[in-house]
KEKE-3310 file (N, C-alpha, C; in steps of 0.2 Angstrom, whole numbers, plus 5000, padded with zeros to 4 digits):
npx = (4662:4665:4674:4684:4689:4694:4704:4713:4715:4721:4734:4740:4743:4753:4762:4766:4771:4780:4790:4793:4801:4794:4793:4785:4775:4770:4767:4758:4746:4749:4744:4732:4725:4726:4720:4705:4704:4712:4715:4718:4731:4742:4744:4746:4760:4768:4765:4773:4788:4788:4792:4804:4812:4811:4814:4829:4830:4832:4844:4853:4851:4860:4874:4887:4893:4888:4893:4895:4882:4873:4881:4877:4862:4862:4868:4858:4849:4851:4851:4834:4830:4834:4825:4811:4809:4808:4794:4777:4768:4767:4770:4772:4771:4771:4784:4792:4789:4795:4808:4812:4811:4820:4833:4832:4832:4845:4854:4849:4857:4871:4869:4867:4881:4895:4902:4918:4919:4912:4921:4932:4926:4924:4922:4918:4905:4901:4897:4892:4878:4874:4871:4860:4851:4849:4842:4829:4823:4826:4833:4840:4847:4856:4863:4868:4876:4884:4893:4900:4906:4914:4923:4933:4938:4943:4947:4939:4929:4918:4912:4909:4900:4890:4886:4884:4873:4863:4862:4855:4845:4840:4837:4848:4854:4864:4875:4875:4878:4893:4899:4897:4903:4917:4918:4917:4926:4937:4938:4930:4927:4925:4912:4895:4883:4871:4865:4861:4852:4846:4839:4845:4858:4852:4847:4858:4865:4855:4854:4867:4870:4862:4868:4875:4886:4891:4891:4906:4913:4902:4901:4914:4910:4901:4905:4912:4902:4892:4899:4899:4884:4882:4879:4887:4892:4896:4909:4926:4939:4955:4969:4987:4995:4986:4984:4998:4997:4986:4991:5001:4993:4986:4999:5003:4993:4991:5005:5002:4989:4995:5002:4991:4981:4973:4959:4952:4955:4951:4940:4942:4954:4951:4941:4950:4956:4946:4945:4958:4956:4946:4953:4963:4955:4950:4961:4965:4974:4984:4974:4980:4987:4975:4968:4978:4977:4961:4966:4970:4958:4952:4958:4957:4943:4931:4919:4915:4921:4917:4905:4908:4916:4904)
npy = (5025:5028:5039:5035:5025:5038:5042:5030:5029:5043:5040:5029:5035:5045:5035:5030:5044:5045:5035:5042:5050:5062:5071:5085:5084:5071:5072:5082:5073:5066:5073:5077:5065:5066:5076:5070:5059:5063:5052:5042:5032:5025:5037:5047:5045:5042:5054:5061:5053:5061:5070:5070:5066:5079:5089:5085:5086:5100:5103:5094:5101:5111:5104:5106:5097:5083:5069:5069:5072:5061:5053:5059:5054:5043:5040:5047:5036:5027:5033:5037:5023:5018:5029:5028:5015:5018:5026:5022:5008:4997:4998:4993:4995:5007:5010:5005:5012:5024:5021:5018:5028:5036:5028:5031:5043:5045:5038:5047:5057:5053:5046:5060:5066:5074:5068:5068:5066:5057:5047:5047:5042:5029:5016:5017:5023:5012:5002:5012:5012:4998:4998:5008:5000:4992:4993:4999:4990:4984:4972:4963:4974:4979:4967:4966:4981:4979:4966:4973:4980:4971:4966:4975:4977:4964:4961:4967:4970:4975:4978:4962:4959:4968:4961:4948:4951:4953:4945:4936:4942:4939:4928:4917:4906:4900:4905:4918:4915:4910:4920:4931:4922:4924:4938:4940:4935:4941:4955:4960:4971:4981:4978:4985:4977:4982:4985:4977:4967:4952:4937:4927:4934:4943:4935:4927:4935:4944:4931:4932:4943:4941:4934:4942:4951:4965:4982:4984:4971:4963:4959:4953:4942:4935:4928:4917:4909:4906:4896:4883:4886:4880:4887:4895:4886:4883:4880:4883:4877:4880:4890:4888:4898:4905:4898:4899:4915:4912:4904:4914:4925:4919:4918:4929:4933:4925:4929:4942:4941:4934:4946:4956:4950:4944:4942:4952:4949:4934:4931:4933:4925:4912:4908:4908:4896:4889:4888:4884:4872:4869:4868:4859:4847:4846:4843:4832:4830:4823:4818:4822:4834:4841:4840:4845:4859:4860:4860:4873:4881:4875:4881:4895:4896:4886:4885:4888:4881:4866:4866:4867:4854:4847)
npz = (5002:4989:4993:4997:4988:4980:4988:4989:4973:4973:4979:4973:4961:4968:4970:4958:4952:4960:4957:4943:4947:4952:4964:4970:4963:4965:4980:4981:4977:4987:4996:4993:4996:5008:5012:5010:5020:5032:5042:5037:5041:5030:5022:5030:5032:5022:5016:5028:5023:5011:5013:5020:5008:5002:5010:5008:4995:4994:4998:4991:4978:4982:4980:4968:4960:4947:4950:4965:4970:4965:4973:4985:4986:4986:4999:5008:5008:5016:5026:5024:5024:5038:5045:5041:5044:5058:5060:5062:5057:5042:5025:5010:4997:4997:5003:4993:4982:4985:4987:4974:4968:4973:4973:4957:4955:4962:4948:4938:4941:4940:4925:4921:4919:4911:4895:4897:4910:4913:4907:4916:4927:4926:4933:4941:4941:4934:4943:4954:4945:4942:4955:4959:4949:4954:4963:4961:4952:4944:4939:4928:4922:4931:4934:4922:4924:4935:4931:4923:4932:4938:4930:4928:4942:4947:4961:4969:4984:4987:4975:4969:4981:4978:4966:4965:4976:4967:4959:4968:4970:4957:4959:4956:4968:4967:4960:4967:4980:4979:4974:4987:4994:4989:4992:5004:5007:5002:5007:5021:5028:5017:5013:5017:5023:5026:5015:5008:5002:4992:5001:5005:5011:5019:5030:5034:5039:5047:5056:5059:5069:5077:5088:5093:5086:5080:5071:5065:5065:5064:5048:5048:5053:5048:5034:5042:5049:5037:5034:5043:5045:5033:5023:5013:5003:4992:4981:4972:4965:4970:4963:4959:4962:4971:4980:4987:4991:5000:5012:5015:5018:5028:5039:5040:5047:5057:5065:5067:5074:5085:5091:5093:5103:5096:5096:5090:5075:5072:5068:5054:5052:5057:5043:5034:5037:5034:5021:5016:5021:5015:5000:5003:5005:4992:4985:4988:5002:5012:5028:5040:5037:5037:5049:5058:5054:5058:5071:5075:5072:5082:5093:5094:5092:5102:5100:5086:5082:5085:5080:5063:5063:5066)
capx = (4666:4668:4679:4692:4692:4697:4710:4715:4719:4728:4737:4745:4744:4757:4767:4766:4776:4790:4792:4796:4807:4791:4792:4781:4767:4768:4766:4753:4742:4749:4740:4725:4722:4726:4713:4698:4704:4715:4718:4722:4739:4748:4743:4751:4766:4769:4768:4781:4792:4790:4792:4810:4816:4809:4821:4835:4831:4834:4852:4857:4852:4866:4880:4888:4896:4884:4892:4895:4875:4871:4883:4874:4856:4863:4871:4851:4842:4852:4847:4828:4829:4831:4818:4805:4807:4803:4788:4771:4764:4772:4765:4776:4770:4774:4791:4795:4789:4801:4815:4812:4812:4828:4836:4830:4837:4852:4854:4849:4862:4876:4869:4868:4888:4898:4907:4924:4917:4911:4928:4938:4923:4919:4921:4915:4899:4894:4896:4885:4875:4871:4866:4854:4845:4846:4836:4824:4820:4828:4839:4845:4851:4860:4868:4875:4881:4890:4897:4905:4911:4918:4928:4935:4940:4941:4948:4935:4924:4911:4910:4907:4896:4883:4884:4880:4867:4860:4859:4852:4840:4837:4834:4851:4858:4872:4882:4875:4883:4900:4900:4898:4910:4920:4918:4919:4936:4943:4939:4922:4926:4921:4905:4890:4878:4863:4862:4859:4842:4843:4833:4851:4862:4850:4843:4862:4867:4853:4857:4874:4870:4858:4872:4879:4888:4887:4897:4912:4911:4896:4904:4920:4911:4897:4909:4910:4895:4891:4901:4897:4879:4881:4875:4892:4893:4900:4919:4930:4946:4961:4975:4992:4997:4979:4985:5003:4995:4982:4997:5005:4990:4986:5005:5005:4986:4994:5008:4997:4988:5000:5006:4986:4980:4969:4949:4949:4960:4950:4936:4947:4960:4947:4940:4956:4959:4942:4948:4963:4953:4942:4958:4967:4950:4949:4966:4965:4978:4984:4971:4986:4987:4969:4968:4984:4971:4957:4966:4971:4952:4948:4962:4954:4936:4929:4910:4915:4925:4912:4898:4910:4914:4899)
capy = (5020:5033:5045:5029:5024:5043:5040:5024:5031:5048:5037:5027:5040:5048:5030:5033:5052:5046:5031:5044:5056:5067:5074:5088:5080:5065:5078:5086:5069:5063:5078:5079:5062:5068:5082:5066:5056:5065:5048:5036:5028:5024:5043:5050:5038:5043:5063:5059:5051:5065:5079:5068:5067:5089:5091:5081:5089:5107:5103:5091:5107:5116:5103:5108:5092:5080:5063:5071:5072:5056:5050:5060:5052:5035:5039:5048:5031:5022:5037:5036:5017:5019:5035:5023:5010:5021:5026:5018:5005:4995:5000:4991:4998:5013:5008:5002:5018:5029:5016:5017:5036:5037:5025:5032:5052:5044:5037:5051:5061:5050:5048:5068:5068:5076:5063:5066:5065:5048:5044:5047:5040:5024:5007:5021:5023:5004:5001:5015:5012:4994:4998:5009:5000:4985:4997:4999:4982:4983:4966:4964:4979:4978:4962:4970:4983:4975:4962:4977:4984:4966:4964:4980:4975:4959:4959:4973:4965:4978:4976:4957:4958:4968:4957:4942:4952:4956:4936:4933:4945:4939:4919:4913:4909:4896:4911:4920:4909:4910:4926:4931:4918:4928:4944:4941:4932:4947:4961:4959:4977:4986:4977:4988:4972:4985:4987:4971:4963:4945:4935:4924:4936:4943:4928:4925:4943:4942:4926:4932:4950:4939:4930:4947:4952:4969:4984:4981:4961:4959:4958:4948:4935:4933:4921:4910:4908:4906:4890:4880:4885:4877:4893:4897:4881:4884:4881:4884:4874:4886:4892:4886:4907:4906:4896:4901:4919:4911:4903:4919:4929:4915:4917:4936:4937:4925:4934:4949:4937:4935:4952:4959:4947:4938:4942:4954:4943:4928:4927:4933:4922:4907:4909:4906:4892:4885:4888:4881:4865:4865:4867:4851:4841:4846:4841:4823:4831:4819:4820:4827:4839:4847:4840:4852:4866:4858:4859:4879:4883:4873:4886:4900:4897:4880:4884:4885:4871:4862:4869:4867:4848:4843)
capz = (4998:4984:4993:5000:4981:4977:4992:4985:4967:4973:4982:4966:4957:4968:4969:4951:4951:4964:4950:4937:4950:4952:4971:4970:4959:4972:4986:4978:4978:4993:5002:4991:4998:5016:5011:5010:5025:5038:5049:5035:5040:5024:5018:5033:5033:5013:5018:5029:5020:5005:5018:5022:5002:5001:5014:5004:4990:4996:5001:4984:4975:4983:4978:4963:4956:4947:4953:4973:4969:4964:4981:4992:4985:4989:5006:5010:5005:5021:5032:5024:5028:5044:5047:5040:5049:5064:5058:5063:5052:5036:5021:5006:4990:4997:5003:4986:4975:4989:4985:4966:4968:4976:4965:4950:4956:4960:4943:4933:4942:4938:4919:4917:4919:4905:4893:4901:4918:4913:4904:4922:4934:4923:4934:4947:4938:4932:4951:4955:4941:4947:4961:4958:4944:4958:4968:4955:4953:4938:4941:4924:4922:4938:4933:4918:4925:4939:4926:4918:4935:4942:4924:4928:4948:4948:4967:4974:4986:4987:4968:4969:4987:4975:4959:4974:4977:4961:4955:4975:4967:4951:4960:4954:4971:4968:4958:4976:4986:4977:4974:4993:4999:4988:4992:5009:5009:5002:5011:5025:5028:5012:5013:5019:5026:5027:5010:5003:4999:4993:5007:5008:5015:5023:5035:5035:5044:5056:5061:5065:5073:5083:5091:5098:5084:5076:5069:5063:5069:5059:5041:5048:5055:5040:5031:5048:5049:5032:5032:5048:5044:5028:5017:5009:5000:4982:4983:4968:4965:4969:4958:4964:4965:4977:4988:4990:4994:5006:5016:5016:5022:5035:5041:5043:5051:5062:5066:5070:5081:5094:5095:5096:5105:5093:5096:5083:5068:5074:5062:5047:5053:5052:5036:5028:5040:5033:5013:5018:5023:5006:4998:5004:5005:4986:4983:4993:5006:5021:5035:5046:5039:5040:5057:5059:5053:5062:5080:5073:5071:5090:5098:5091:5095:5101:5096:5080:5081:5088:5074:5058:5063:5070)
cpx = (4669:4676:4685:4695:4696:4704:4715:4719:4723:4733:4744:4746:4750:4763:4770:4772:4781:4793:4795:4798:4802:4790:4786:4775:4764:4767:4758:4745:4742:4743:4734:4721:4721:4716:4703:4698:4712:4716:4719:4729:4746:4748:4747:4758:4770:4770:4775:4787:4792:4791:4801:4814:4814:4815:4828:4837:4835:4842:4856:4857:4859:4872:4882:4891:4891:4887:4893:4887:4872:4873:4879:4867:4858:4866:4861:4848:4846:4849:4839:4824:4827:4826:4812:4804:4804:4796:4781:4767:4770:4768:4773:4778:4773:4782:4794:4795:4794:4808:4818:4813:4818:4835:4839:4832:4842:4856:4853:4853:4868:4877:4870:4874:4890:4903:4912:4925:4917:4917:4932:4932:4920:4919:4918:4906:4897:4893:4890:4877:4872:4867:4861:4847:4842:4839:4829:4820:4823:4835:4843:4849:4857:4862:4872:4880:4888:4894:4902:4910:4917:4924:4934:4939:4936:4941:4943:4927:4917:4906:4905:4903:4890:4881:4882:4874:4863:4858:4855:4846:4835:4832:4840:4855:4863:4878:4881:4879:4889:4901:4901:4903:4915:4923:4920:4925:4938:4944:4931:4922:4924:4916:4902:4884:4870:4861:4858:4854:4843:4842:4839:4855:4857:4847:4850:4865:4863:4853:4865:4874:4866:4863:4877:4883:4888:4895:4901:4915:4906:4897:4909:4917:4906:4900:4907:4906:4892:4893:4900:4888:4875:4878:4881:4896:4896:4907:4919:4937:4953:4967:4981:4995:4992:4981:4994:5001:4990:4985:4998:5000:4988:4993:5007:4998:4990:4999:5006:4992:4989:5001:4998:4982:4976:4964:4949:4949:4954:4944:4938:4951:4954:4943:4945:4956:4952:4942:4953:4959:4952:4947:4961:4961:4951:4954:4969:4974:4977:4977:4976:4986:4979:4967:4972:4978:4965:4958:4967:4963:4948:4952:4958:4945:4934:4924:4912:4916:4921:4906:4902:4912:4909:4895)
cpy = (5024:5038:5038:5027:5028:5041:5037:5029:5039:5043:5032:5030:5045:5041:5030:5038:5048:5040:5037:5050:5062:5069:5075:5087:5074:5067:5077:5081:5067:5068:5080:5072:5064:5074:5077:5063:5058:5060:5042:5035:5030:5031:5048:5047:5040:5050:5062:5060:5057:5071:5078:5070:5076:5091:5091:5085:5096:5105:5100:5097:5112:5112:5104:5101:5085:5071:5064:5071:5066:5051:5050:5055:5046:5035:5042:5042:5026:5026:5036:5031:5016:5024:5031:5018:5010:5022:5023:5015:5002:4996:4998:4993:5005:5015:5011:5009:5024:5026:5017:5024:5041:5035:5030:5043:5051:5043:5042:5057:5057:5049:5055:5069:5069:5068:5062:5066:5057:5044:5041:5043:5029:5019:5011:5020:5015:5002:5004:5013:5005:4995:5000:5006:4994:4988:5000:4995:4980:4976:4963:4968:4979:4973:4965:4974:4982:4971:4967:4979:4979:4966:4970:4979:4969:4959:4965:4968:4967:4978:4969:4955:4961:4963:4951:4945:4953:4949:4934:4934:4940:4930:4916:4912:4903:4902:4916:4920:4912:4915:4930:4929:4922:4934:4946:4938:4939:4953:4963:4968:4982:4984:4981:4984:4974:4985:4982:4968:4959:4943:4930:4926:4940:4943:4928:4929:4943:4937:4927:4940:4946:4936:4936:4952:4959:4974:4981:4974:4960:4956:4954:4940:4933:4928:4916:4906:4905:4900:4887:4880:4881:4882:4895:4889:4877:4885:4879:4881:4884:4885:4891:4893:4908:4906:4896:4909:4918:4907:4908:4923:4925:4917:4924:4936:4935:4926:4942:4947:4939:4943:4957:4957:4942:4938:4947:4952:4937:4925:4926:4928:4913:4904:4908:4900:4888:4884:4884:4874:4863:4864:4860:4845:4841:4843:4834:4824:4824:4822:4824:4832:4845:4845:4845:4859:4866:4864:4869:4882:4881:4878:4891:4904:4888:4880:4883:4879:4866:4861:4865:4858:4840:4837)
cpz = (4992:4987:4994:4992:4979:4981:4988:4978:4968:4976:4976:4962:4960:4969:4960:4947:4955:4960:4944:4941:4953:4960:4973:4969:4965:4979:4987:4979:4986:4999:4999:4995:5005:5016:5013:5017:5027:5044:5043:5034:5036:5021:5023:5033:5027:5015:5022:5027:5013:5009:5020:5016:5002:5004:5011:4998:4988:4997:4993:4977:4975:4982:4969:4958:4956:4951:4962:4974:4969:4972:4987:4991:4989:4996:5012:5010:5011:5025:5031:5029:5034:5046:5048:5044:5058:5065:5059:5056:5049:5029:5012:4998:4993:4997:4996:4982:4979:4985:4978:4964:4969:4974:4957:4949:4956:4953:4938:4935:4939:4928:4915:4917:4914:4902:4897:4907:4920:4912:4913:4929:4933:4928:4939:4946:4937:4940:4954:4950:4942:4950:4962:4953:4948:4964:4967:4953:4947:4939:4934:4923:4924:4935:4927:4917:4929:4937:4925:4924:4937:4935:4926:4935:4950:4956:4972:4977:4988:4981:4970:4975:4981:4969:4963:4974:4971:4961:4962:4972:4963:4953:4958:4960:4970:4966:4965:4978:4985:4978:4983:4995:4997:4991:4999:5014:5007:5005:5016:5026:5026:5010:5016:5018:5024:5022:5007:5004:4997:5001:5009:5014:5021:5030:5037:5042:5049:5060:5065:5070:5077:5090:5094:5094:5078:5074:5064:5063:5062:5052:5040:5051:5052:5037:5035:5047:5046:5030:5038:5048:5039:5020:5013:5007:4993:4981:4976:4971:4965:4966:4962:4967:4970:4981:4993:4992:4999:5011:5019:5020:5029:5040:5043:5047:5059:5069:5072:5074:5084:5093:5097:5102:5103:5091:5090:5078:5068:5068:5056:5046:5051:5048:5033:5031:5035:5025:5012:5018:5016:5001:4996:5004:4995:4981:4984:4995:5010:5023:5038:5044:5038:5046:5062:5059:5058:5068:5081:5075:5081:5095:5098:5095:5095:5100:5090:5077:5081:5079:5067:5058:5065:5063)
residu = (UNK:UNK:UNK:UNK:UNK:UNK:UNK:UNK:UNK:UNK:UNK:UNK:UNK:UNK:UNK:UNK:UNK:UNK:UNK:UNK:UNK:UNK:UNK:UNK:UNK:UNK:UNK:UNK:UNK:UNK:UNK:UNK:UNK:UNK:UNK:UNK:UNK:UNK:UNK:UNK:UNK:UNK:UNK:UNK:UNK:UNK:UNK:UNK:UNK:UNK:UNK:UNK:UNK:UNK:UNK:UNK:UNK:UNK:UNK:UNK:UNK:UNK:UNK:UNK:UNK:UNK:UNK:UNK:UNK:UNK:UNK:UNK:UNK:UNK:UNK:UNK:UNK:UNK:UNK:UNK:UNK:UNK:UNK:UNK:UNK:UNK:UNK:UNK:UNK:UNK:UNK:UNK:UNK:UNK:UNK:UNK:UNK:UNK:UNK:UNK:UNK:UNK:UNK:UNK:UNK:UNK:UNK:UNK:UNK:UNK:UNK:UNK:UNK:UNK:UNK:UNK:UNK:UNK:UNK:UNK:UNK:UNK:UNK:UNK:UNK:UNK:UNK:UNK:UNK:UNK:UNK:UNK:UNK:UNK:UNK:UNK:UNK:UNK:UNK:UNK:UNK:UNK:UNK:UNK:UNK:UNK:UNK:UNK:UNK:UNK:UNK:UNK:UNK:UNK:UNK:UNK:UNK:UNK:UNK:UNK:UNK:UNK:UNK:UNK:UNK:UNK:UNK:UNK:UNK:UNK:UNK:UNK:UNK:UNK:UNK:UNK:UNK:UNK:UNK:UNK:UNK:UNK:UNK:UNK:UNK:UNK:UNK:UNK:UNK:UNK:UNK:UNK:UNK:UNK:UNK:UNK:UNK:UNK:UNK:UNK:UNK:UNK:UNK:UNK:UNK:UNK:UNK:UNK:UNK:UNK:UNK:UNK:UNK:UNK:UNK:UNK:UNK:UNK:UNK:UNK:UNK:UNK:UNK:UNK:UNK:UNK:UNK:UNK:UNK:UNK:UNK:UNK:UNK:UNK:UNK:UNK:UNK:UNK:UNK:UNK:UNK:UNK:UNK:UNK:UNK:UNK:UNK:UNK:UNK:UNK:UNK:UNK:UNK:UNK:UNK:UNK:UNK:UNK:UNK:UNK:UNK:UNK:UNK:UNK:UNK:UNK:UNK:UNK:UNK:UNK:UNK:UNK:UNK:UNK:UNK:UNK:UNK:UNK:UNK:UNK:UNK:UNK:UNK:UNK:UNK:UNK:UNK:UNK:UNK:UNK:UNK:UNK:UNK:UNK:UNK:UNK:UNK:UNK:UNK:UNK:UNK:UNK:UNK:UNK:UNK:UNK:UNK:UNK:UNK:UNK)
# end
């Protein structure tokens, strides 16, 4: 009993050090515990995973530029992700203090940049700077970073996909919602789905990668989805310059449609079609003409057709 106790407290005591960026330190324990108990799981499972970042480490030393630094940590923390998941076992806490570790090196790379590094990187930074403190658990933070970077790019939908995620975070999800539905009208592309952590989008994304849908797919038909499902249900009244630019991009996807063939436009192309709808219903449009829209969305695809009017 005494020694699993020792186990036990190296063991926080090394989630403890990769909380405060401590590698080494967190090594150090992690392998004194191995020293008591040589088949405990979570104690091999943690060496691992600090034998992954040692690795990382050695190479972030050799880039010269503090924000290429900071980039690499966060493009490392998708590779980790998946690493771990391969791994035997699930072991949470320990997740979490990796996660918090990886965060928290990114972010103090980004921090240590010279004033006029910061000056020329700024909407770059609150973005970054988000990100990590969301990866931190730090969810205020995050929110007011990302505040600063959306003020900055209003139309960036990478921007507004994480400030989405930050409020999913924080429990606020009606601004969720919105924000998402956002984010994902303007550009499904510059989203990176894997990243994101509230339990909304989430649930949302493996319901539509379950449906066959991945890649490149997966992020244009998340909106879809999202509204036939009933999860992206926070509609805004649109600006009359809105909706003469959401005509206008219907009228070219369209376009680009027919001469591709269609299947890849299609989700994109429907997502406008279905703003278009909330539009006119919110306007107390004819029926005729959303049944015009309607019959657009059943050429297209009749499941969804089916799904969205059911």
């Amino acid at each position: 009993m005494a020694e699993q106790e020792s186990v036990t407290a190296l063991m926080s005591n090394a989630y403890e050090r990769l909380k405060c960026v401590d590698l080494r330190g967190a090594t150090d324990c992690i392998e004194g515990a191995l020293a008591l108990d040589f088949e405990a799981a979570e104690v091999l499972w943690s060496l691992k995973c600090a034998n992954f970042w040692a690795e990382r480490l050695t190479r972030l030393e050799a880039l010269p530029n503090l924000f290429e630094r900071g980039e690499y940590v966060i493009a490392q923390w998708k590779a980790f992700a998946s690493f771990a998941s391969k791994l035997a076992g699930e072991f949470e806490r320990a997740l979490f203090a990796f996660k918090t570790f990886a965060f928290s090196l990114a972010l103090s790379q980004y921090s240590a940049l010279p004033p006029e590094e910061k000056d020329s990187h700024e909407a770059d930074l609150a973005l970054r700077t988000g990100i990590c403190l969301k990866g931190t658990g730090d969810y205020v933070g995050a929110l007011r970073a990302l505040e600063t970077a959306a003020r900055e790019r209003k139309e960036d939908a990478e921007v507004l996909a994480h400030l989405a995620d930050a409020y999913g975070l924080q429990g606020d999800e009606r601004k969720s919602k919105a924000l998402f539905r956002e984010a994902f009208f303007i550009a499904p592309q510059r989203i990176d789905v894997e990243v994101l952590e509230s339990s909304m989008i989430r649930r949302l994304a493996a319901k539509v990668a379950s449906l066959g849908y991945k890649g490149l797919e997966l992020p244009e038909w998340i909106p879809v989805y999202g509204a036939v499902l009933g999860v992206f249900t926070i509609r805004r009244e649109l600006k009359a310059v809105e909706v003469g630019k959401l005509r206008q991009s219907i009228y070219q996807l369209e376009n680009e449609s027919k001469e591709e063939g269609g299947a890849s436009l299609a989700p994109r192309l429907i997502n406008r079609y279905f703003w278009l709808i909330d539009h006119y219903i919110a306007a107390k449009e004819d029926r005729a003409r959303i049944d015009e829209i309607l019959l657009k969305v059943r050429l297209l695809d009749q499941s969804i057709y089916k799904q969205y009017t059911a």
